[in-house]
C-alpha positions, 0 to 999 in steps of 0.5 A: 525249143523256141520255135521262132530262133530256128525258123532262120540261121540269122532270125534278127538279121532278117527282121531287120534288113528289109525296107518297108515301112514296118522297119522302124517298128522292128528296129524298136522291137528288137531295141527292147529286147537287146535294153532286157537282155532277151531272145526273140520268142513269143513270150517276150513279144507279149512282154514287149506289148505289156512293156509299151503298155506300162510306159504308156504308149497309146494303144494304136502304137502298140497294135501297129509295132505288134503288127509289124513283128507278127509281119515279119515272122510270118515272111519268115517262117514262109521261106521255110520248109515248114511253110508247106505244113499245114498243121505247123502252119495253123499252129504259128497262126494260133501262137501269134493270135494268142499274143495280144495287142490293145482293144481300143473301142473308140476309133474316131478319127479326133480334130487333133488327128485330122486336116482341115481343107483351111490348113491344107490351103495354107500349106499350098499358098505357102512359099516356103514350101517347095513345089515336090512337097506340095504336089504330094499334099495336094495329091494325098489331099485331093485323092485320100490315097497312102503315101505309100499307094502314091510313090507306087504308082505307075504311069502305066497304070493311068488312063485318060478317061475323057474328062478324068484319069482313072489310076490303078494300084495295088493298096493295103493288103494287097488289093487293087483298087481304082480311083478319079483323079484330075488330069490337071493334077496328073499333069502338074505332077507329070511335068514338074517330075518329068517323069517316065516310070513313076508318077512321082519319080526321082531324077534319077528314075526311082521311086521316092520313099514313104519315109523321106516324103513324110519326114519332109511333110512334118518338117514344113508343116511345123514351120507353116503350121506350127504343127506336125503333120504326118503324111497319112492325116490328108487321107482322114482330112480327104474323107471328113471333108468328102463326107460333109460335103457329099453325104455319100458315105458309102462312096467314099468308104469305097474310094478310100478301100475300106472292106466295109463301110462300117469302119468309114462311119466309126472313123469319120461320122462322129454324131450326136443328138442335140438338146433340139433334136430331143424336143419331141 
């Protein structure tokens, strides 16, 4: 029997109507397997990973859409009376981490993937940007935070510190974390917003979308730029430049949400010895 078709009456239907920032990758998911004429099963989601990888899609893509669909399952099968089986449970969670995505060794974050505070600069001079869109460059560069952290933000949740704001909100994962942040900027934004619930907030008192906000980004960063630049690229930009500037790795690790400062120095601390520095 295939478990996951019986989890829900309308399982695809499901996957597909909930607004989050993993809907393009299951609208993707279940593109392929309607162009293959398949059902949704563990099987066919290891093909659709051996698919990706034979059209040559690079390797964090593939782990990012793989990751998007054992999200969605596990939503599923937890609105299910199954949930409160621990042995059914167990066995889902085997099910999915036999599915196997890419193991890519190398995760340092390259100069193509990255932002420099130049370019940044360039962006904010610009008069063909509009003021909305440089408030939030200037605020993801200035803070390494989501686009999905920052369109989450509460007023509520910012506290004038004296000399800096301390905002708090809930990240990846789930985990709350609390960072400075200038109250200048608070304040521009604030005030060109004029917001009352949300830092960044909407005429009409609403929340902007992490997909509208990113999409307007890359569209004026090619034109200032000549160069897409998606809204994450301010987070590694943010902490390259900490880094070089400040040397205190950990700090930033911790101010970035990183679990372990080990990943802060895979993705950001990229060194190697020179011919003089092998002169013993």
């Amino acid at each position: 029997m295939n478990t996951l078709m019986v989890m829900k009456d309308d399982p695809r239907s499901f996957m597909l109507s909930i607004d989050d920032s993993y809907k393009y990758e299951i609208r993707n998911f279940f593109s392929y397997l309607d162009n293959h004429h398949l059902q949704l099963s563990f099987k066919n989601i290891q093909g659709y990973v051996d698919f990706m990888i034979s059209e040559g899609i690079p390797g964090r893509t593939i782990n990012k859409r793989l990751s998007a669909v054992k999200n969605r399952i596990r939503l599923m099968f937890r609105q299910t009376e199954a949930s409160l089986n621990l042995a059914k449970k167990y066995k889902l969670e085997q099910d999915l981490k036999d599915i196997e995505g890419v193991n890519i060794e190398d995760t340092y974050i390259t100069p193509d993937k990255n932002v420099t505070k130049e370019e940044v600069d360039k962006l904010l001079d610009s008069p063909d940007i509009p003021t909305d869109i440089k408030l939030f460059i200037e605020f993801l560069w200035k803070t390494g935070v989501r686009i999905s952290e920052a369109i989450s933000i509460r007023l509520k949740n910012i506290e004038d510190c004296g000399d800096h704001a301390k905002v708090r909100f809930i990240g990846k994962k789930r985990k709350e974390r609390k960072i400075k942040v200038s109250k200048e900027l608070i304040s521009k934004i604030t005030d060109y917003f004029n917001s009352k619930i949300f830092l960044f907030e909407k005429a009409d008192g609403t929340q902007f979308t992490r997909n509208y906000v990113s999409m307007r980004i890359l569209r004026h960063s090619r034109k200032v730029l000549s160069r897409k630049l998606g809204s994450h690229i301010f987070r590694h930009g943010f902490a390259t430049y900490m880094i070089g500037k400040t040397k205190k790795v950990k700090a930033v690790s911790t101010h970035l949400g990183h679990k372990d400062v080990s990943l802060t120095l895979a993705l950001y601390c990229h060194e190697e010895l020179t011919n003089e520095d092998l002169e013993i």
